[in-house]
N, C-alpha and C positions, 0 to 999 in steps of 0.2 A: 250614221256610221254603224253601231251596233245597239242594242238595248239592253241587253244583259247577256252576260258568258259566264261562266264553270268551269277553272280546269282543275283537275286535280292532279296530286306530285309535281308541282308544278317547278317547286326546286329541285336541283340532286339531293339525296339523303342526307350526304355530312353537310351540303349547307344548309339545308334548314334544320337539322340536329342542333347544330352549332347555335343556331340563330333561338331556337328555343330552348337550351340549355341557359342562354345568356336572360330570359326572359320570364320564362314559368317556373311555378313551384315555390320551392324554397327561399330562393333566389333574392333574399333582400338588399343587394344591390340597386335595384329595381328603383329609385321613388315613385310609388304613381300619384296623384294625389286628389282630393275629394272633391266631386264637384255632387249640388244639390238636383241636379237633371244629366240626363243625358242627348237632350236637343239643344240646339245652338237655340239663343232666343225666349228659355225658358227659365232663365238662370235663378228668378226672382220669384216664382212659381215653386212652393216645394209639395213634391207629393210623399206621402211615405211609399217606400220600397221603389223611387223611381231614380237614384241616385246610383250614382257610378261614378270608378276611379280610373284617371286616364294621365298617361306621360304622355309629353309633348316631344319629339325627339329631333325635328324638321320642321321648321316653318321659314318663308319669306324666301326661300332659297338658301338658308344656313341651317348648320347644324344645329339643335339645342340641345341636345345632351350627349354623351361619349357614344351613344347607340346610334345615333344620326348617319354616321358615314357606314355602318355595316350596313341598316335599312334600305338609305338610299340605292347601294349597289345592289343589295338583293330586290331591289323592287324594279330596278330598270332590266337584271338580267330574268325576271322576270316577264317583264313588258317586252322586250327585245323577244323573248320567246315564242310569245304571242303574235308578232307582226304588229308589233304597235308602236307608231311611231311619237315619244313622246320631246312634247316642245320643253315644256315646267313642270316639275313637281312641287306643288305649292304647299303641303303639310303633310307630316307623318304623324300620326299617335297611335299610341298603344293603348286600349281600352280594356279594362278588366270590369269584370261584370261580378259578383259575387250568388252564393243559394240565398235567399232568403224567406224559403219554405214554402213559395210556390211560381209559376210563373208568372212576371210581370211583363207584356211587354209596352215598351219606353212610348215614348214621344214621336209620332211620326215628326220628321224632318230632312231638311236639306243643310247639307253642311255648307254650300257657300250661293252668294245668290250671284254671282258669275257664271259664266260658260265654264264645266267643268266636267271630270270623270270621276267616279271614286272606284276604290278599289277594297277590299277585306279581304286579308291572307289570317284564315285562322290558323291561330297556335295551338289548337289541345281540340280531340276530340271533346262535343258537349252537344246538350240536347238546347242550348241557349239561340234557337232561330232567327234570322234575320228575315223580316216582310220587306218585298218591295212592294211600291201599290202602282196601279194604272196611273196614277194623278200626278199632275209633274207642274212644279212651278213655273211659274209663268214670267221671267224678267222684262218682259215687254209692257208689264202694269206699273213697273216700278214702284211696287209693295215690297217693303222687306219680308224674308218668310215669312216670318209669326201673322204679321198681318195677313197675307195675300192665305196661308192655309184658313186664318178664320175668317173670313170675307168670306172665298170662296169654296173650300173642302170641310168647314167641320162636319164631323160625322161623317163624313161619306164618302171615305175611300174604301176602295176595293183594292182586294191584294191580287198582283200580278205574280207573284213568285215568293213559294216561303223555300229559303235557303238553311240548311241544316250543318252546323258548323263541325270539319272534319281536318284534322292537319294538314297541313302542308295544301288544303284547299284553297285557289285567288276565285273570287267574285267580283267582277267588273263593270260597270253599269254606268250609264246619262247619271251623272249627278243632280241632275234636275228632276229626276222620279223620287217623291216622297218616297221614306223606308224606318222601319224603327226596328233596334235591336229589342233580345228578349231574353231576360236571366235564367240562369239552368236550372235544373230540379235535380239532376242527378248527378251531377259533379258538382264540387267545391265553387268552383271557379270557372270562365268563359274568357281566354282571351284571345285576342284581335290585333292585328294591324291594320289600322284605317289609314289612308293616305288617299288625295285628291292630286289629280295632274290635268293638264290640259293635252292634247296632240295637235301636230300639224295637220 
């Protein structure tokens, strides 16, 4: 169908204003909370500087937090804009990355070992890049990730697309292409809307 898209202003202005007023900054409303990696898979694994804080605000098909239902809609009037016709949205989170005095970037990964899409609407300008690589998990081995990237890709992927996170910017891509986020060096903070859907 596609392999990777870019669009940028992808919302009108007040709603995604809205949408990141509700979200960056100050804003402790927010819970996000800590997890010790930022790949699915590695949770057990800690590295220094490779940890990241994320809300869950959508999963399963239901809301989980009060942010749930504004996401949802911005992310289908989003998709709708695109020509994208989507079947399920199967999870939303909000992923905050923090400085930690240089760049790290994370754990390459795939977020679900299903047929899927993912999508990243950054919230805040930041030099915190996203890599996709050439290498794309294989469900036909029936490896769960962790396994099937060290089987068969450690060390050696190659980067198909480094994406540079810009407001109100969606990135859209085969969820099945390995990718790793990467923390910022000149802002405080890096955040993200990650969400995975399927289409018809």
């Amino acid at each position: 169908f596609f392999m990777i898209k870019v669009f940028d202003d992808i919302l009108p202005q007040q709603v995604f204003d809205n949408l990141q007023n509700n979200i960056v900054g100050d804003n402790f409303n927010v819970p996000f909370f800590y997890s010790n990696s930022t790949a699915v898979g590695k949770q057990n694994e800690v590295r220094v500087n490779n940890y990241g804080f994320s809300h869950l605000a959508y999963d399963n098909g239901q809301t989980n937090s009060y942010l749930g239902k504004l996401l949802e809609v911005s992310i289908l009037h989003m998709l709708d804009k695109t020509n994208i016709n989507v079947k399920d949205i199967m999870r939303i989170r909000i992923g905050l990355l923090t400085y930690v005095g240089r760049q790290v970037i994370n754990d390459p990964h795939v977020d679900f070992e299903k047929e899927h899409y993912t999508g990243l609407l950054y919230l805040n300008d930041s030099d915190g890049d996203t890599f996709i690589y050439n290498q794309k998990y294989d469900p036909s081995t029936n490896l769960l990730m962790q396994e099937y990237f060290n089987t068969f890709l450690n060390n050696r992927l190659t980067v198909k697309k480094i994406i540079s996170p810009k407001q109100n910017r969606l990135v859209i891509f085969d969820g099945h292409y390995f990718h790793s986020s990467s923390t910022p060096t000149i802002v405080p903070a890096r955040y993200v809307v990650n969400f995975n859907f399927t289409i018809w």
